[in-house]
C-alpha positions as CSV (number, residue, x, y, z in Angstrom):
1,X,-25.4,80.1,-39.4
2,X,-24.5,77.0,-41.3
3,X,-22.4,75.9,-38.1
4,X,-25.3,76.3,-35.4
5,X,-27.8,74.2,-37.6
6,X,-25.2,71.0,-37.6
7,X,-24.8,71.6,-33.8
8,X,-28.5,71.6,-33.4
9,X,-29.0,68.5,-35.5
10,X,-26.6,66.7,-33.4
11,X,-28.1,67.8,-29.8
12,X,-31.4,66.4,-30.8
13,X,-30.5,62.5,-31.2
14,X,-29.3,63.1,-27.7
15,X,-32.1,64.5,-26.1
16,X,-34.3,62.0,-27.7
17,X,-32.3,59.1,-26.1
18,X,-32.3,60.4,-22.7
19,X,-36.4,60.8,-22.9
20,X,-36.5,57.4,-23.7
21,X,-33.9,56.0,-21.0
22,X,-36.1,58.8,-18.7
23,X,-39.7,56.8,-19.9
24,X,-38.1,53.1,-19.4
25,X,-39.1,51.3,-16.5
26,X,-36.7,50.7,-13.8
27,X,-34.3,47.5,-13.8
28,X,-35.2,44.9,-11.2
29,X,-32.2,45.5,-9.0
30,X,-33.0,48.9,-9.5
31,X,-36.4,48.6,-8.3
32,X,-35.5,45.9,-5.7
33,X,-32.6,49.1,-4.8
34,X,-35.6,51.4,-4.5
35,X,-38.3,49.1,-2.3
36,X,-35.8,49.0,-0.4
37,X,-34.5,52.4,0.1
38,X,-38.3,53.1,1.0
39,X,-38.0,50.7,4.2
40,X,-39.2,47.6,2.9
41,X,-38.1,43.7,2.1
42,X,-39.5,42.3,-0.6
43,X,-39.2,38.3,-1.4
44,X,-41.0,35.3,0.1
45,X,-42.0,34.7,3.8
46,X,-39.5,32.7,5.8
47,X,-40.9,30.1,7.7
48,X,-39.4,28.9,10.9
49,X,-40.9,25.7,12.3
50,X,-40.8,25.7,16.6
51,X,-41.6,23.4,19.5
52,X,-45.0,21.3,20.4
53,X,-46.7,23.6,23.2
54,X,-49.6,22.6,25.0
55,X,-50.6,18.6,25.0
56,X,-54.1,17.4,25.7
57,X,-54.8,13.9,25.5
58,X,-56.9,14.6,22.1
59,X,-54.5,17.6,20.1
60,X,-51.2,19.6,20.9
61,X,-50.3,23.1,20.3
62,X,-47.9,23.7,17.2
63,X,-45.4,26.3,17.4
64,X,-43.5,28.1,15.2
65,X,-42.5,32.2,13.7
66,X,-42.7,33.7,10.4
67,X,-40.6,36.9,8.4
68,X,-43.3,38.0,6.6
69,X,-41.3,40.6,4.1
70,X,-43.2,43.1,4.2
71,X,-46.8,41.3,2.3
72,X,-49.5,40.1,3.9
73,X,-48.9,35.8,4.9
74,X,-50.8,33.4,4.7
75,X,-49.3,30.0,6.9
76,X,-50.3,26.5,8.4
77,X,-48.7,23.6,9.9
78,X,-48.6,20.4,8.3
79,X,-48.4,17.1,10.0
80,X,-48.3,13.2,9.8
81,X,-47.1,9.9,10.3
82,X,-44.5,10.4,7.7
83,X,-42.3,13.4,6.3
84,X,-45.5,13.2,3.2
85,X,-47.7,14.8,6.2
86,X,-51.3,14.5,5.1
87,X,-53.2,16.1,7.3
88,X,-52.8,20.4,8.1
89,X,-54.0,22.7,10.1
90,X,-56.9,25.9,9.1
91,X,-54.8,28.6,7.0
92,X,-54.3,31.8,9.3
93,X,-53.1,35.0,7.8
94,X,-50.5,37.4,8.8
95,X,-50.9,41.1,8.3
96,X,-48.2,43.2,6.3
97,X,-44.8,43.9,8.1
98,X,-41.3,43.5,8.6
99,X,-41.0,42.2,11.9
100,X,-40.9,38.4,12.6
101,X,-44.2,37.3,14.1
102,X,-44.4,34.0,16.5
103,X,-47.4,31.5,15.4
104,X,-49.0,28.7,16.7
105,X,-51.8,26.4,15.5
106,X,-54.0,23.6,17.1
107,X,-53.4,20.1,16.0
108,X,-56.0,17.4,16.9
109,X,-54.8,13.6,16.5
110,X,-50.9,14.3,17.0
111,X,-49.1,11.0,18.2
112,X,-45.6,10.8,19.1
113,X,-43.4,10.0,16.1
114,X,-45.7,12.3,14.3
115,X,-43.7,14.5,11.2
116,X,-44.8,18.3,11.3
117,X,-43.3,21.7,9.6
118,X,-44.9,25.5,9.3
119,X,-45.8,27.0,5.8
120,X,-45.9,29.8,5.2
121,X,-47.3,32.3,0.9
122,X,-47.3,35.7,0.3
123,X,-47.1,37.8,-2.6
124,X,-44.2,36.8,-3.9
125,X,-44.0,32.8,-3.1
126,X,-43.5,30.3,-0.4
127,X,-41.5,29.1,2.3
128,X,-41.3,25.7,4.3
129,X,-39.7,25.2,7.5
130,X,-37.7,22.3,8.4
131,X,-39.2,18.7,8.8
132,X,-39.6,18.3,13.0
133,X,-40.7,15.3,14.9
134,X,-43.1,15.5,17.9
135,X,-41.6,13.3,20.5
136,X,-43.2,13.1,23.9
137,X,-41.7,11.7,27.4
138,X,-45.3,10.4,27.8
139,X,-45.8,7.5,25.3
140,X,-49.6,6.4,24.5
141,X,-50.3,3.2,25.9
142,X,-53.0,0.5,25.3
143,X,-55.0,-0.6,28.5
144,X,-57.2,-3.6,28.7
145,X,-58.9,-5.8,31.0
146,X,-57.0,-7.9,33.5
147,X,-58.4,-10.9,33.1
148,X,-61.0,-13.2,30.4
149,X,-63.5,-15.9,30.9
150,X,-63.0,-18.5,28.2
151,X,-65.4,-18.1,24.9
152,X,-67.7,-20.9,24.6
153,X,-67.1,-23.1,21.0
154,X,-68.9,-21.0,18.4
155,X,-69.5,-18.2,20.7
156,X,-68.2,-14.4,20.1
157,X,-65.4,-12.9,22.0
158,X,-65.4,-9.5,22.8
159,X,-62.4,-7.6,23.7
160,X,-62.7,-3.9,24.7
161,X,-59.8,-1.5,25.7
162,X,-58.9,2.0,26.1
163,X,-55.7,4.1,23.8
164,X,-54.6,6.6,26.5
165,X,-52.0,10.0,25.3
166,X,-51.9,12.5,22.8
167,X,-54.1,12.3,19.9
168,X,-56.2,9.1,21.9
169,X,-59.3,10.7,20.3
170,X,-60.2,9.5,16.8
171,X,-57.7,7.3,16.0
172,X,-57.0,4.4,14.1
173,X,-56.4,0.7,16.4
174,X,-56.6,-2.7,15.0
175,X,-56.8,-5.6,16.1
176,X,-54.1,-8.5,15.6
177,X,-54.4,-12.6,16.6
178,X,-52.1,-15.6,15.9
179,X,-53.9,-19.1,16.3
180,X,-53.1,-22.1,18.6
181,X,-50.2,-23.2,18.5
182,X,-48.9,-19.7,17.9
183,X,-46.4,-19.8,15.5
184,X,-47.5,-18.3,12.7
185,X,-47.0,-14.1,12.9
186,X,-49.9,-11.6,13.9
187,X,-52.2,-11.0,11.4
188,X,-55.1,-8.4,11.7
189,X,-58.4,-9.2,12.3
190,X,-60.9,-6.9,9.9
191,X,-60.4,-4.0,9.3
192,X,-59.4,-0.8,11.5
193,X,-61.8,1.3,13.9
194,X,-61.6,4.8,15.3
195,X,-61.9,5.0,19.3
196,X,-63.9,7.6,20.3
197,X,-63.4,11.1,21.9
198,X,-61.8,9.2,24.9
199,X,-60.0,6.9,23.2
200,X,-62.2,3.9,23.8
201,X,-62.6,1.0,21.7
202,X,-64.3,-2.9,21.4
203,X,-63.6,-5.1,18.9
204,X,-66.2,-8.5,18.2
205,X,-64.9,-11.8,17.3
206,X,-67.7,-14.1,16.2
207,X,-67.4,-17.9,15.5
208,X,-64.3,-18.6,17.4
209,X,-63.3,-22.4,17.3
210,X,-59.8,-22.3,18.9
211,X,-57.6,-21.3,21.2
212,X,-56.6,-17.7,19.7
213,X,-53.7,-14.8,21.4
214,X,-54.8,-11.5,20.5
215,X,-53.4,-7.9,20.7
216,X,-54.4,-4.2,19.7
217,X,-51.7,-1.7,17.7
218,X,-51.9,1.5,16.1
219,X,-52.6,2.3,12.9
220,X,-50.8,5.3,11.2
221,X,-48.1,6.1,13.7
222,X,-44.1,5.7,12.6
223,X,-44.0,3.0,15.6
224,X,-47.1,1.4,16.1
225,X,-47.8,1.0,19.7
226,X,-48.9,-2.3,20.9
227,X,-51.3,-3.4,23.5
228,X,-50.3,-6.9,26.2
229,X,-51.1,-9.9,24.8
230,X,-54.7,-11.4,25.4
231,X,-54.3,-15.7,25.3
232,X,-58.0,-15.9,24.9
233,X,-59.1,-20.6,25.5
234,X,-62.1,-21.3,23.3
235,X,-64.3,-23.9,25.8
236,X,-65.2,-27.4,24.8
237,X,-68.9,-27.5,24.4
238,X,-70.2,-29.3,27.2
239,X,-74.2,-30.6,27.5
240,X,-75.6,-32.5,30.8
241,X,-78.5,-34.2,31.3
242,X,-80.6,-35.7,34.2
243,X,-82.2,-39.1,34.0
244,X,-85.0,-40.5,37.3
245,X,-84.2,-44.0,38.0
246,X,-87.6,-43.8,40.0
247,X,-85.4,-44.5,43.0
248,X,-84.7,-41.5,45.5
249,X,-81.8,-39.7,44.9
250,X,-80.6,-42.6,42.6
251,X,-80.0,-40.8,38.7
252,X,-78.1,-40.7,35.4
253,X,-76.0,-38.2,34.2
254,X,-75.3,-38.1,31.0
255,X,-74.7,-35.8,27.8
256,X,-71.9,-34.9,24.9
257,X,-68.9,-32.6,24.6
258,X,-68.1,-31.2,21.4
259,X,-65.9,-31.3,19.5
260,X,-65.2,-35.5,20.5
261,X,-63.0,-35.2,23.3
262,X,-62.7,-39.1,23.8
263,X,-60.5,-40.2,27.1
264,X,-61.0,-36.9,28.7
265,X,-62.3,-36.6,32.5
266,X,-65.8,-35.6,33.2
267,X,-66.5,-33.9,36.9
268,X,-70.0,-33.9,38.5
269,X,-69.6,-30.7,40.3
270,X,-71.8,-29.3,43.3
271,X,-71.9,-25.8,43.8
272,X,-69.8,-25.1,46.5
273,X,-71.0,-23.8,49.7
274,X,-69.7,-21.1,51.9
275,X,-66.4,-22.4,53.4
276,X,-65.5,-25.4,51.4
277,X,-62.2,-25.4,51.2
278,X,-62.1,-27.8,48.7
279,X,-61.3,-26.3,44.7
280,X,-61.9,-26.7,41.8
281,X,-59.8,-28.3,39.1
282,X,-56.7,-26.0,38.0
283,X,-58.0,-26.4,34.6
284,X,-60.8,-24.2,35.2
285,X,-59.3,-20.6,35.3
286,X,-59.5,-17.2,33.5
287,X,-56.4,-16.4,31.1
288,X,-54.4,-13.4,32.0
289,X,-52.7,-10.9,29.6
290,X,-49.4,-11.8,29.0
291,X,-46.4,-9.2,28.6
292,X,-44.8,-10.4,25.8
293,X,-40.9,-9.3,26.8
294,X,-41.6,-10.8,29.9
295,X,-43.2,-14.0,29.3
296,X,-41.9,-15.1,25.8
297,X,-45.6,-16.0,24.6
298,X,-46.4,-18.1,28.0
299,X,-49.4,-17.4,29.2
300,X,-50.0,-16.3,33.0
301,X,-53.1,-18.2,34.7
302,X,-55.4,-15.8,37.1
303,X,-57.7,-16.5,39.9
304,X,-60.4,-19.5,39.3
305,X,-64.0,-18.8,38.3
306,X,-66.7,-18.1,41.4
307,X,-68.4,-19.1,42.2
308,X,-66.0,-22.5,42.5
309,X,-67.8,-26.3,42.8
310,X,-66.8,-29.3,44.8
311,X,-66.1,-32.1,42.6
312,X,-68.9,-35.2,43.7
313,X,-68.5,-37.7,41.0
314,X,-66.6,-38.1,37.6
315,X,-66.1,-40.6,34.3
316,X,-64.5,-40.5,31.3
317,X,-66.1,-38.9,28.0
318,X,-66.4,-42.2,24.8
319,X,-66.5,-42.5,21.6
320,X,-69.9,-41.1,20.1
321,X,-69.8,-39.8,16.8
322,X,-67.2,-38.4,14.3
323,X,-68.3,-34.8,15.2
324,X,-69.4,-35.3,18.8
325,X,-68.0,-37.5,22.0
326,X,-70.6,-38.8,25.0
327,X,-70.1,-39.5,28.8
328,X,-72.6,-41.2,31.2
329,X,-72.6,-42.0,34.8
330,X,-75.3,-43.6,37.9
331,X,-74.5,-41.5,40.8
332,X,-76.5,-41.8,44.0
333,X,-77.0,-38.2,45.0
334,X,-76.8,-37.4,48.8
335,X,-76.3,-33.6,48.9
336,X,-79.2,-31.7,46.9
337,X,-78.1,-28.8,44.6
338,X,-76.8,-27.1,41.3
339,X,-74.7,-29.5,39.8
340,X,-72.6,-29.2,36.5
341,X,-70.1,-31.2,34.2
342,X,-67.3,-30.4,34.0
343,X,-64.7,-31.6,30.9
344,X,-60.8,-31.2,31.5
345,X,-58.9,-31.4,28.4
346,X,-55.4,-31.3,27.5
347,X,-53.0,-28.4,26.7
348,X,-54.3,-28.2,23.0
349,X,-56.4,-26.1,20.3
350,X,-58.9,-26.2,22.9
351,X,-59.6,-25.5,26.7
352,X,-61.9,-27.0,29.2
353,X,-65.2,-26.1,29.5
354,X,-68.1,-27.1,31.4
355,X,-72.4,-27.3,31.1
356,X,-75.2,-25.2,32.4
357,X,-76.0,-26.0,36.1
358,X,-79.0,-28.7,36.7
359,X,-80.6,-29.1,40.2
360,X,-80.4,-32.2,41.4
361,X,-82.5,-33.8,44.4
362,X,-81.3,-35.8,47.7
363,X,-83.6,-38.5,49.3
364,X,-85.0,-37.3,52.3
365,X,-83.3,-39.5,54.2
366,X,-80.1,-37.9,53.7
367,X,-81.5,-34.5,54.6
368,X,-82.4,-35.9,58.1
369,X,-78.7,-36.6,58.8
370,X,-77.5,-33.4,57.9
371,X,-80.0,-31.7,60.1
372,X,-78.9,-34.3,63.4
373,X,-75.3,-33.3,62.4
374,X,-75.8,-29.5,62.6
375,X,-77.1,-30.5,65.4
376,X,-74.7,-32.1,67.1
């Protein structure tokens, strides 16, 4: 009897211990062990970030697949102009699973050079693919107009263009200049402005007072794209006026240039008619966009203005004031019409430019011989 109660006392210590052990919750490997003996894989989502789909001229497809282990996912893509990203797609979710599910997300504003990766939360963390780059055999480019009529002294130039590829829509373009005589570096002019959903732009440039090379480049892209060059001549301001002599056809021609231009050759300049073959001074032209690995910062000269003028008299512009220079001539005028003066000036800060048309009368005895050539 004495011998079964020690044996009993011993048993119960025992018993106790495995209740406990039995009442403990499982280890973590032991419950990892068991999650998984019930089919499942628990842990974060593995992300896997994939090619650039579909391109549209405004967005791209973004590509990529996700192991969800077994919790619902929650993923997006993230992209930028640098590995920091900045911008990222709507959050899509994932339903539970195992299996590894392809995704893909719409970006809008996607450039070449443009940094992008998938991420991917569940339950039990996150996961980031690896850092891709979006590279395209198509590289956005920056059109512009051919060709520019000078800008007036004071006037405003306006320079209007169009960003053409992916992510054209929305995006960031400034624009640069460098001042005559060009050697300083480019320098931006204001501030940057969005083109719109087509990638347009126009940029204003009031008060210009010299001859100014401009270009357009992106903003925000790891290689900023860059437009031709634009060599845009500020004109000379050029006023003409008509003085009667109160003899037929006998007048003054006179006015200023500005700024003083002194020594440099004024042109009395009749429209010209159908089939003169005569031109107008090479002066007088539109600047061209230049290519700047071609030219080397040389400007290219385009057609000359239209309509052209035939050159009927000329002087030279004198002294006048600090500020302003003055020219004056007595022409006897045999062929009635729209005249203008025209100022040629040299290679400089500034370009040639010439004054709003006046009409200018013939006596009538002039018009009689005309009318017996013709005849003739």
């Amino acid at each position: 009897m004495r011998s079964f109660e020690i044996r009993r006392r011993a048993v119960l210590p025992i018993l106790a211990l495995a209740s406990v052990a039995l009442m403990a919750p499982l280890a973590p490997q032991a419950a990892a062990k068991s999650r998984s003996n019930s089919g499942s894989t628990p842990g974060p989502p593995r992300a896997f970030t994939g090619d650039v789909g579909h391109v549209t001229g405004n967005s791209a497809v973004l590509e990529g697949s996700i192991e969800p282990h077994t919790f619902a996912t929650t993923y997006y893509f993230q992209y930028g102009s640098t590995a920091a990203y900045g911008a990222q797609t709507t959050a899509a979710n994932l339903p539970a699973g195992t299996t590894t599910v392809k995704v893909s997300q719409t970006a809008t504003g996607l450039l070449p050079g443009y940094h992008y990766r998938l991420v991917a939360t569940n339950a039990d963390g996150m996961s980031v693919g690896h850092d891709r780059i979006f590279t395209s055999k198509k590289k956005p480019t920056i059109t512009l107009p051919k060709v520019f009529a000078p800008t007036p002294l004071g006037g405003t130039f306006t320079l209007s263009g169009t960003l053409t590829g992916v992510g054209n829509a929305n995006h960031e373009v400034v624009l640069q200049a460098t001042p005559y005589p060009y050697s300083g570096a480019y320098t931006n002019v204001g501030s940057p402005i969005l083109t719109d959903a087509t990638g347009k732009f126009t940029f204003h440039v009031s008060n210009m007072t010299t001859n100014t090379k401009f270009r357009v480049a992106t903003v925000g892209t790891a290689a900023p794209v860059y437009s031709f060059i634009v060599p845009e001549q500020v004109s000379v301001h050029v006023v003409l006026k008509v003085r009667s002599s109160g003899h037929p056809g006998l007048v003054r021609l006179y006015g200023t240039v500005t700024p003083a231009e002194v020594g440099a050759h004024v042109f009395f300049q009749l429209e010209k008619p159908a089939g003169a073959a005569e031109k107008a001074p090479k002066t007088e032209q539109f600047t061209k966009l230049e290519n700047p690995k071609k030219n080397h910062g040389k400007s290219e000269m385009a057609e000359e203005l239209h309509p052209t003028f035939l050159t009927k008299f000329n002087t030279i512009v004198k002294r006048g004031t600090k500020a302003i220079s003055r020219f004056s001539a007595v022409v006897n005028v045999t062929d009635a019409g729209h005249y203008r003066a025209f100022v040629s000036v040299r290679p400089g800060p500034l370009a040639s430019g010439h004054s709003v048309s006046v009409v200018l009368h013939a006596p009538p005895s002039s018009n009689k011989k005309k009318s017996k050539k013709k005849r003739k």
